[in-house]
Each structure stands twice: as C-alpha cells, then as structure tokens.
C-alpha positions, 0 to 999 in steps of 0.5 A: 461700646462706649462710656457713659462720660462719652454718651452723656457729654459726646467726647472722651475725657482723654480726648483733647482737641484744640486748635494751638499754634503749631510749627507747620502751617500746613497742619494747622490747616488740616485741623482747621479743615477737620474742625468744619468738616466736624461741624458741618456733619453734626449738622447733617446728622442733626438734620437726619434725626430731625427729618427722622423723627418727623416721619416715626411721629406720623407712623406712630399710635398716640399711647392709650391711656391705662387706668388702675383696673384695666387688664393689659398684655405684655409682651416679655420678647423685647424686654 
C-alpha cells in the first residue's frame, strides 16, 4: 500500500535525501554511489515500460467507435 502524495510525486514526505557534508568521507561515498545506482535504474525501469508499452500497443484492438443508440454488453467480473 501506498499514499497518494507517494504515487503522484514518487517520494514520501517524511522521506529526506540529501547529499550534505558529513564526517566520514567513506559515507558520503556510499550516498553518492546510491544516488547513481537510483538513477541509473529509473532509467532501466523507464526503458522497460517503454519497450512494454510498444509491444501491448501492437497486440491491442483499436477501440470501436459506440454511437447513442448502439446495444452493447458489458462484462461486470473485471469492475
């Protein structure tokens, strides 16, 4: 589960990162090393959904176009 101030900006409000100057060198690394870690993995996963979309996009139907007066069926399981 997760709120929706974390699925409409993709942090939690609590949550701070920041990269401030801290006594040891070695931890300030690691922050560093995270930071790209994060980004470069944003970046698979945005290539992922991308290569994703592509291939639903060719297995898809175009969507019929329904008029006032047509008769249509509707299935309620999925809703």
């Amino acid at each position: 589960m997760v709120t929706l101030f974390f699925t409409n900006k993709g942090f939690h409000p609590k949550l701070e990162v920041s990269i401030e100057p801290v006594v040891s060198e070695a931890a300030h690394q690691v922050v560093i090393d995270l930071k790209e870690l994060n980004l470069y993995l944003h970046d698979q996963i945005r290539c992922a959904l991308k290569q994703y979309e592509a291939h639903l996009a060719s297995q898809r139907l175009p969507t019929p176009l329904f008029e006032v007066s047509n008769t249509v069926w509707l299935d309620l399981r999925n809703i």
